[in-house]
C-alpha positions as CSV (number, residue, x, y, z in Angstrom):
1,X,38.5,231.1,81.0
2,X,39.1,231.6,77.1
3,X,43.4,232.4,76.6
4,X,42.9,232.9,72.6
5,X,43.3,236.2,73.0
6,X,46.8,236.1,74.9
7,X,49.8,236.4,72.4
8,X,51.5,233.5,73.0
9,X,55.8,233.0,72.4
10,X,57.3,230.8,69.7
11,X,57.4,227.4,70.8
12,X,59.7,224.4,69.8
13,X,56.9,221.6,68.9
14,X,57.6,217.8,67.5
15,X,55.0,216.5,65.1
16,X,54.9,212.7,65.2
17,X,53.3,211.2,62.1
18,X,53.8,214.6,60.7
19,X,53.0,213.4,57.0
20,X,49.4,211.8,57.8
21,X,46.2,212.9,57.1
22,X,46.4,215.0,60.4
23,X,50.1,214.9,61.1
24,X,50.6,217.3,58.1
25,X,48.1,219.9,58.2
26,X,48.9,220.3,62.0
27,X,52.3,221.0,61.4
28,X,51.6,223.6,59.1
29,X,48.6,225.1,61.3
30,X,51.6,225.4,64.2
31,X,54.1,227.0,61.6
32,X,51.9,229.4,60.3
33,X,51.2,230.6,64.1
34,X,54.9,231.2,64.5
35,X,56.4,228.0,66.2
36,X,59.6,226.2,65.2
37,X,58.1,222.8,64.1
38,X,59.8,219.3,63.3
39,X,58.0,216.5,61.7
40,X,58.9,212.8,62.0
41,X,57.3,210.0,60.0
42,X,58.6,206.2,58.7
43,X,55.9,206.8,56.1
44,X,53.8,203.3,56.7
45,X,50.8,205.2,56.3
46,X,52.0,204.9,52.5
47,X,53.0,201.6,52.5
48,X,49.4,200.6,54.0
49,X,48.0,202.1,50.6
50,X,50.5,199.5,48.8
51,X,49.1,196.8,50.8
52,X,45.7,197.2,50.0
53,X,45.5,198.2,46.7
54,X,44.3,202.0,47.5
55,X,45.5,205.2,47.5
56,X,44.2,208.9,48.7
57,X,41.3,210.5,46.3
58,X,43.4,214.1,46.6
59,X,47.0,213.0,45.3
60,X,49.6,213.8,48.1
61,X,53.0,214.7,47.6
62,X,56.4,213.1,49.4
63,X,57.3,215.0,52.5
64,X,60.1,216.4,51.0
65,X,58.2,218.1,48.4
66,X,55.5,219.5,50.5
67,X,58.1,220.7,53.3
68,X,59.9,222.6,50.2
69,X,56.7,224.4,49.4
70,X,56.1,225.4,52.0
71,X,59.1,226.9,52.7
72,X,59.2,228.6,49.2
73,X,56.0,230.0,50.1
74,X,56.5,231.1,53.2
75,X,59.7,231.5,54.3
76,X,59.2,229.0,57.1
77,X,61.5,225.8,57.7
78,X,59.8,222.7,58.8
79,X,63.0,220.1,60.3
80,X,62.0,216.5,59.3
81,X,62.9,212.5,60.9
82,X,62.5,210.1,59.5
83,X,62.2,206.8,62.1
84,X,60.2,205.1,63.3
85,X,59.0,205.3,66.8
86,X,59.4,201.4,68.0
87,X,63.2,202.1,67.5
88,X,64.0,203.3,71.1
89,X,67.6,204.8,69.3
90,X,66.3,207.0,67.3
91,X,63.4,208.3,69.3
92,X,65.7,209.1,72.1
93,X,67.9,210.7,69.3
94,X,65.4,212.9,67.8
95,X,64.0,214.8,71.2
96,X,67.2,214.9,72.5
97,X,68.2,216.8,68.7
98,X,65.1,218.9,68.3
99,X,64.7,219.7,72.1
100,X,61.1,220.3,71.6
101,X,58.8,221.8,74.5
102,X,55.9,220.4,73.4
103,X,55.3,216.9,70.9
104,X,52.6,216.1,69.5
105,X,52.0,212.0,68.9
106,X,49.9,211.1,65.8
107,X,52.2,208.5,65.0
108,X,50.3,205.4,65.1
109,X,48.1,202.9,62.8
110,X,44.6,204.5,63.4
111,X,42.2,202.7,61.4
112,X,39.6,200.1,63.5
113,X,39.4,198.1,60.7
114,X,43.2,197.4,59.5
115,X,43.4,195.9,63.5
116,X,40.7,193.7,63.1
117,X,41.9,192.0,59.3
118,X,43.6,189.6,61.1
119,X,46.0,188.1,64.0
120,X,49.1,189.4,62.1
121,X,47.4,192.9,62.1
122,X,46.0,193.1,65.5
123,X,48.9,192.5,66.9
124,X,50.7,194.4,64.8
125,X,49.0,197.5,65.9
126,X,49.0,197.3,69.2
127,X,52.8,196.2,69.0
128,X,53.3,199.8,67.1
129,X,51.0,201.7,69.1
130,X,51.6,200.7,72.7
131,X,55.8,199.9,72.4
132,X,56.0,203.3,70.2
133,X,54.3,205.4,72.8
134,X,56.1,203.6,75.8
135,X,59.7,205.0,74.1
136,X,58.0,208.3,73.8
137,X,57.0,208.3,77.7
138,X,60.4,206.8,78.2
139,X,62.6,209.5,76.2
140,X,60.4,212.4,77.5
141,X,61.3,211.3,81.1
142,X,64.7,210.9,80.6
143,X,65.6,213.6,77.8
144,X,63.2,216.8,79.9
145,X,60.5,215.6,81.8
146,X,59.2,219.2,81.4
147,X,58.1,218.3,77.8
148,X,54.7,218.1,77.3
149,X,53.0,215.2,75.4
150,X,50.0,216.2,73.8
151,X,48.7,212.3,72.1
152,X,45.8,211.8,69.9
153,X,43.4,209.5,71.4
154,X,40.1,208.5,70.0
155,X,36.5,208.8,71.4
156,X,36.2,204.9,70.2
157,X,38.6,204.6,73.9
158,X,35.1,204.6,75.6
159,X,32.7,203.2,73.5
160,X,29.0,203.7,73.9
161,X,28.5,203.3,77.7
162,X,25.0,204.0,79.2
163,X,25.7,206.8,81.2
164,X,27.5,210.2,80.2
165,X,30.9,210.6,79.0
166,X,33.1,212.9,81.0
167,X,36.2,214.4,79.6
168,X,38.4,211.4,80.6
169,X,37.8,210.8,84.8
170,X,35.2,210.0,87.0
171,X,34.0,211.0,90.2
172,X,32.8,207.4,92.0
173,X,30.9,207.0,94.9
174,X,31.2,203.0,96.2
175,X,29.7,202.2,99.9
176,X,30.2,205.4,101.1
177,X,33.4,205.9,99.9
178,X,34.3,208.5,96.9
179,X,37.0,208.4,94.9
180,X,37.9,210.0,91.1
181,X,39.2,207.2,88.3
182,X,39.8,206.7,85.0
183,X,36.8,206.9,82.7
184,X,35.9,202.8,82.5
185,X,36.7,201.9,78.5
186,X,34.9,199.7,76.5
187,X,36.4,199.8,73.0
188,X,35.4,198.4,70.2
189,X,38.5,197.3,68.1
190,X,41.8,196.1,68.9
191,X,43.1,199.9,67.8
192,X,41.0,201.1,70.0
193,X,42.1,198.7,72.4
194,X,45.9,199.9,71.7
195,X,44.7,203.8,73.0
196,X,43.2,202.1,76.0
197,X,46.6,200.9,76.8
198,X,48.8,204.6,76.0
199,X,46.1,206.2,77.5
200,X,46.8,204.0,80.9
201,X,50.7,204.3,80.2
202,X,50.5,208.4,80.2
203,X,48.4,208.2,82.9
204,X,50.7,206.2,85.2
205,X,54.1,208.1,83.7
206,X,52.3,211.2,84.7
207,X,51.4,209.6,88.4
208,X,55.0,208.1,88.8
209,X,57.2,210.1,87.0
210,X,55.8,213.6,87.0
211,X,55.6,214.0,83.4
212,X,52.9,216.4,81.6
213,X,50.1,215.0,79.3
214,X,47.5,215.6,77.3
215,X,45.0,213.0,75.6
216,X,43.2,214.4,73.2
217,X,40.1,211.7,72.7
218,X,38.9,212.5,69.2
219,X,35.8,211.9,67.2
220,X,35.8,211.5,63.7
221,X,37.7,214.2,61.1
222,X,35.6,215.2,58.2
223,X,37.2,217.4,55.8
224,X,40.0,217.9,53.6
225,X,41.4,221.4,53.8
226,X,42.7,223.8,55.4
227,X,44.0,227.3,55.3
228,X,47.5,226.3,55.4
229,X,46.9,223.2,52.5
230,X,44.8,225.7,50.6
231,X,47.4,227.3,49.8
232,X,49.0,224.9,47.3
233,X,47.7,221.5,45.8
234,X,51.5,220.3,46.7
235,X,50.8,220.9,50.4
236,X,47.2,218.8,50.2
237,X,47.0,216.1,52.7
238,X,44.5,213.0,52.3
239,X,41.2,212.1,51.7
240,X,40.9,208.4,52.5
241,X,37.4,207.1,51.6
242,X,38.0,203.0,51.0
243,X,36.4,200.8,53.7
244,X,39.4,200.4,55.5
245,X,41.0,203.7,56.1
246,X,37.9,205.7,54.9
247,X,35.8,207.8,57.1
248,X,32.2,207.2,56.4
249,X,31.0,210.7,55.3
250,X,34.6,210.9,53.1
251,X,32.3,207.4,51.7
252,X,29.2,209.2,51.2
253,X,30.5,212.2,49.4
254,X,31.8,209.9,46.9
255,X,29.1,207.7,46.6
256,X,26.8,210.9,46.0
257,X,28.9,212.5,43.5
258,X,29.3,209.2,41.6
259,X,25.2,208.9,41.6
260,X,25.2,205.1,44.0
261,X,23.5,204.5,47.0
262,X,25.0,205.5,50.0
263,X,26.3,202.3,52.1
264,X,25.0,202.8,55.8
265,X,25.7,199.7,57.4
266,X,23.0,198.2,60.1
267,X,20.2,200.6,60.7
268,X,22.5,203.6,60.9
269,X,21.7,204.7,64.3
270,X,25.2,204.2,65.6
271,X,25.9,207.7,67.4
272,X,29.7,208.9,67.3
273,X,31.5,212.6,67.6
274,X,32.0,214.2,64.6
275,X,34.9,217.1,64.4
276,X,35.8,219.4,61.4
277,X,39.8,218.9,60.1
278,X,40.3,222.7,60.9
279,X,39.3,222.2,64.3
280,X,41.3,219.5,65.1
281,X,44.2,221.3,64.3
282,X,43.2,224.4,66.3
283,X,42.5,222.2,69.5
284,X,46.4,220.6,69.2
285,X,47.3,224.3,68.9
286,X,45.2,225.1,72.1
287,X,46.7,222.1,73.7
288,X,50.4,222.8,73.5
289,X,50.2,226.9,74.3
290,X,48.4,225.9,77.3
291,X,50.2,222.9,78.7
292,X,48.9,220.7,81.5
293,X,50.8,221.1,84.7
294,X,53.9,218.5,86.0
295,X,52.2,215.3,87.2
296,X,48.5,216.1,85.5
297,X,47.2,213.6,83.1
298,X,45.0,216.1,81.5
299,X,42.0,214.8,78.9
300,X,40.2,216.4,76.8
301,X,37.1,215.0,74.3
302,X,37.9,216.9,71.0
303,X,34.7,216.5,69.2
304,X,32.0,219.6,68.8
305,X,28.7,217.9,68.1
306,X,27.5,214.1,68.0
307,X,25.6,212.5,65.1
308,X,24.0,209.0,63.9
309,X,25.5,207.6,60.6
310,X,22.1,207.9,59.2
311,X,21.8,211.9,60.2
312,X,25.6,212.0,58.5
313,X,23.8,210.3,55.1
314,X,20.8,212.8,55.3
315,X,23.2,215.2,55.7
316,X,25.0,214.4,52.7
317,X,21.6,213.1,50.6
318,X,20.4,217.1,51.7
319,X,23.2,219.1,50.5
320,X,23.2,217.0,47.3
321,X,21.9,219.0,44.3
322,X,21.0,215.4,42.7
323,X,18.7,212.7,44.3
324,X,20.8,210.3,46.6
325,X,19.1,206.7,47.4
326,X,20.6,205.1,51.1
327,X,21.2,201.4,51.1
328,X,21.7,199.8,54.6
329,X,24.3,197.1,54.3
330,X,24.6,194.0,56.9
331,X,27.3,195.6,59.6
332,X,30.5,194.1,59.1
333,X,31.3,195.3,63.1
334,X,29.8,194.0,66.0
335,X,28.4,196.8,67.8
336,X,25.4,198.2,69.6
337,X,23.1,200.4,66.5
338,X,20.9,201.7,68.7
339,X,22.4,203.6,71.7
340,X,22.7,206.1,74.2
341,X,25.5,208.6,74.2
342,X,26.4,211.9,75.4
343,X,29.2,213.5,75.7
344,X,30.9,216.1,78.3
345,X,33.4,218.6,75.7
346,X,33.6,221.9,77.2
347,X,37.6,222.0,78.0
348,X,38.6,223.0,74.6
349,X,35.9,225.1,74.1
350,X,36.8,227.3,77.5
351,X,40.9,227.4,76.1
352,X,39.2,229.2,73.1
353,X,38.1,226.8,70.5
354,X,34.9,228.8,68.7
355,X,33.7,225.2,66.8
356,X,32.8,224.5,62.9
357,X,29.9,222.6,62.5
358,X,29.2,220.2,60.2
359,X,26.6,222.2,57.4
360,X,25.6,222.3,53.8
361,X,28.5,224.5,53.1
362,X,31.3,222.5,54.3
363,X,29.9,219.9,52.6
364,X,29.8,221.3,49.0
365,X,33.5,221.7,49.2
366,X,33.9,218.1,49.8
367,X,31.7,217.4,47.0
368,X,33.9,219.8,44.5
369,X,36.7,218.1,45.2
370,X,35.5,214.6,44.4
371,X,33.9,216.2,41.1
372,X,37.7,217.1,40.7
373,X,39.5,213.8,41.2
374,X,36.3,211.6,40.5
375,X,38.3,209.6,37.6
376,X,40.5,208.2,40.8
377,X,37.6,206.6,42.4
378,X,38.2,202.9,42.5
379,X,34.8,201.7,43.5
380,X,36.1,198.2,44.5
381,X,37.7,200.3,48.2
382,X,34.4,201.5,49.3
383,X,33.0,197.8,50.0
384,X,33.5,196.3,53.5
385,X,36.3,193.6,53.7
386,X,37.1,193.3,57.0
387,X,34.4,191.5,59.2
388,X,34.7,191.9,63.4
389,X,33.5,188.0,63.2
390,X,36.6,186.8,61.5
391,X,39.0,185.6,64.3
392,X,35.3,183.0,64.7
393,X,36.1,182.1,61.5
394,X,39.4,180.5,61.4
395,X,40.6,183.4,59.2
396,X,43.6,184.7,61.4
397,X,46.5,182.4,61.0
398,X,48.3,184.7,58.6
């Protein structure tokens, strides 16, 4: 049953990671619709740019300038924390200030690759990830247990399993005995690893506790705008395209505008779930005005259509007005290239999500705004540097 068309009330709703790549155009998808938002972020994300030597194609602005914007814009307010979620103090602190009904988790290190650099970053993510999420569950339970956690998952949770993937459980039958489980995992990263483990934390504060949640398993975002960060350059969130942080069609898009081959590593045939940035932030929107019940661990698989990495290039060599040459690199992950996969995402879809699909159109606007900021290109960020082989190596004592 579709419940778009039900005016919904003003709801108080936490942002977590609110000035990331997704963080920030959610917030302001959720303010626009008329709900009192607060954002909280330690700004790492930024401080991983530093680290590597990159930076965002689209120049972003510091929270408090886009917040201010926005509000001059507007009219709306947009409360902001800044903490960081491993602190137990000030998470507590913050929902028990903010009171929000419904929060919305983004806030952790998301990239496959930046987890598999190293020891020191492995275990740095899943640190951040898994202890962050725990005080989360914790100051939910203890603040309201009526709030409801809507978490960004990933689709990577489950790999590329041989059979179909259902939205989260599984209805097994062993010697004559049925039951309904968890959807086995197989990831392929230690990040991905690190949502295995809050999506089996929820799960069990859910079971024990009684608490609401919703894990929204996600593909991968293409796109850059918005409505909302239309609006204004100053409220433009990222467009990461470097090897690390980069999404591959974000890679692509570059590589085409600058005229070089497009860098498909393997033979391309690795299948994942593709979303569009608007989308993503409809479906959190979805989520929270339709909250799962006290005690459900509710899961949803926000993608709207699966494609190859070659397709993605053909996609991209297609909508290009120039000629575009693919070069297949040597994969730099260890993972299956040639696989099955299909996937069950209908439960957004029945709340009311009406899907973008990836075309020729959406496309072209990703290619104007690289024309835009091609002089910020550094080409150095686009070639692999992490390889999944290096803890075989001897390269992880740092």
């Amino acid at each position: 049953m579709s419940h778009s068309s039900q005016k919904v009330r003003s709801m108080r709703i936490l942002v977590l990671g609110g000035d990331g790549y997704l963080g920030w155009p959610t917030a302001l998808h959720l303010s626009q619709c008329g709900h009192e938002v607060a954002v909280a972020d330690n700004f790492v994300r930024r401080q991983y740019d530093f680290e590597l030597g990159v930076e965002s194609l689209v120049p972003i602005e510091s929270l408090h300038t886009r917040i201010a914007t926005w509000h001059r814009l507007t009219g709306k307010t947009i409360q902001s924390y800044i903490g960081d979620l491993t602190e137990a103090d000030f998470t507590y602190d913050m929902i028990r200030d903010f009171r929000p009904e419904a929060v919305v988790h983004f806030a952790e290190q998301r990239a496959a690759p930046y987890s598999m650099i190293d020891r020191k970053h492995a275990v740095y993510t899943q640190v951040n990830n898994v202890a962050g999420t725990l005080n989360v569950l914790y100051a939910i339970a203890e603040t309201d247990p009526d709030i409801h956690l809507v978490k960004l998952g990933t689709m990577g949770e489950y790999g590329t399993p041989n059979i179909d993937i259902e939205e989260g459980w599984l209805e097994v039958e062993h010697k004559g005995r049925k039951d309904r489980v968890l959807y086995p995992k197989r990831p392929g990263s230690f990040y991905h690893l690190s949502k295995v483990h809050d999506s089996h934390n929820m799960e069990f504060a859910c079971r024990i506790w009684g608490l609401r949640a919703t894990d929204l398993n996600q593909g991968v975002v293409y796109g850059q705008q918005t409505p909302e960060t239309s609006l204004d350059d100053r409220l433009a969130t990222r467009f990461d395209y470097d090897a690390v942080f980069g999404t591959v069609l974000n890679r692509f898009v570059v590589q085409a505008v600058l005229g070089h081959p497009l860098t498909v590593y393997g033979t391309g045939g690795q299948t994942r779930g593709i979303i569009d940035i608007r989308d993503t932030v409809r479906c959190v929107q979805l989520a929270c005005e339709n909250p799962a019940e006290r005690g459900e661990f509710r899961v949803f698989n926000q993608m709207t259509e699966s494609l190859s990495v070659a397709q993605i290039a053909e996609t991209v060599a297609r909508s290009f007005p120039d000629e575009v040459v693919v070069d297949n690199l040597t994969n730099p992950r260890v993972e299956k290239e040639e696989h099955y996969y299909n996937v069950v995402h209908s439960g957004l879809v029945e709340l009311g999500l009406e899907p973008h699909l990836l075309s020729d159109t959406l496309i072209t606007s990703l290619f104007d705004v690289t024309k835009r900021y091609a002089d910020r290109v550094d080409l150095d960020a686009m070639r692999p540097r992490v390889d999944w082989r290096g803890a075989l190596k001897g390269e992880t004592r740092r």
